[in-house]
C-alpha positions in Angstrom: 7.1 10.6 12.0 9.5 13.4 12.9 8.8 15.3 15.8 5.5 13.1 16.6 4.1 14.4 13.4 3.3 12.6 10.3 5.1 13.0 7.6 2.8 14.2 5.3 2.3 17.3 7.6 5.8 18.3 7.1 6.0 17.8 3.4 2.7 20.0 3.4 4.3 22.2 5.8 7.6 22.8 2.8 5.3 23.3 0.4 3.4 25.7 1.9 6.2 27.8 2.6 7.8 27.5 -0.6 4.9 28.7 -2.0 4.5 31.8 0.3 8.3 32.6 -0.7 7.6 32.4 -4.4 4.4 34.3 -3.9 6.5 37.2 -2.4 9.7 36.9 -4.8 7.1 37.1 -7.6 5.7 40.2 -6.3 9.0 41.9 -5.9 10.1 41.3 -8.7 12.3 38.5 -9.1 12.6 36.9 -12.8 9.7 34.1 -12.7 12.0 31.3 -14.1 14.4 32.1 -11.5 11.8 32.0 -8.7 10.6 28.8 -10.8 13.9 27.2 -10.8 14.8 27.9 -7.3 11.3 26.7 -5.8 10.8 23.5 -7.4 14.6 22.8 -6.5 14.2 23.9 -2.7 11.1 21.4 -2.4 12.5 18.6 -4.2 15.4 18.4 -1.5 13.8 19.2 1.4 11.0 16.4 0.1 13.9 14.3 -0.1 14.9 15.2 3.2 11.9 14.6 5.0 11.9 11.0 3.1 15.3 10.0 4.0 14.4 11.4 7.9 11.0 9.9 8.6 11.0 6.3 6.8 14.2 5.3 8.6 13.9 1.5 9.2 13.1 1.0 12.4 16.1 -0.6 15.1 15.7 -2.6 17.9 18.7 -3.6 20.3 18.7 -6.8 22.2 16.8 -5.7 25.5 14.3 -3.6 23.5 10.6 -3.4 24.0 8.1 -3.0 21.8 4.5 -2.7 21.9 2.4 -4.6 19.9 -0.7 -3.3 18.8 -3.7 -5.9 18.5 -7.2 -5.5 17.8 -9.5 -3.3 19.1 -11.2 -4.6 22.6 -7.7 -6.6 22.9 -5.1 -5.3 25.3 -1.9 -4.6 23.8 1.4 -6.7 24.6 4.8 -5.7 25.3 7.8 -8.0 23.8 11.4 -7.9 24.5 13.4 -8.4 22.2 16.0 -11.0 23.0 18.3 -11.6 20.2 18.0 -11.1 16.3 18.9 -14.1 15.3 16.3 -16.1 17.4 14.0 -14.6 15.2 12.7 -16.5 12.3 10.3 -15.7 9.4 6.9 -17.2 9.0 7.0 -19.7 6.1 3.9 -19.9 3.7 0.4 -20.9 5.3 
């Protein structure tokens, strides 16, 4: 999320507009391969961009809350979080 918005929004968002730009370098004029080149380049980063941004592992600090979300028809619980290393894995069922 970035923004409140999913990701997938934004990457739709930078392609969209890419191809608007390409769309109008292409009817001006511009040499195709060059319009090529330079589009395909400008999405790949700003894809890459948006990745690095929005899948950012989340952090928690000790004093943190966090909501955890149960079931429908459950009421949701808040946690704090008291120290990372009281925190221990779940082992095989």
């Amino acid at each position: 999320m970035i923004f409140g918005r999913p990701t997938n929004l934004w990457l739709g968002l930078i392609t969209v507009a890419v191809s608007a730009l390409t769309g109008g370098l292409l009817l001006a004029g511009v040499d195709p391969t060059v319009v090529a080149f330079v589009g395909t380049t400008v999405t790949s980063v700003l894809g890459a961009v948006i990745a690095i941004v929005a899948y950012q592992p989340p952090t928690v600090v000790q004093g943190s809350n966090i909501t955890v979300s149960t079931p429908q028809g459950e009421p949701n619980v808040v946690a704090t979080v008291f120290s990372p290393t009281q925190i221990t894995p779940a082992g095989p069922a």
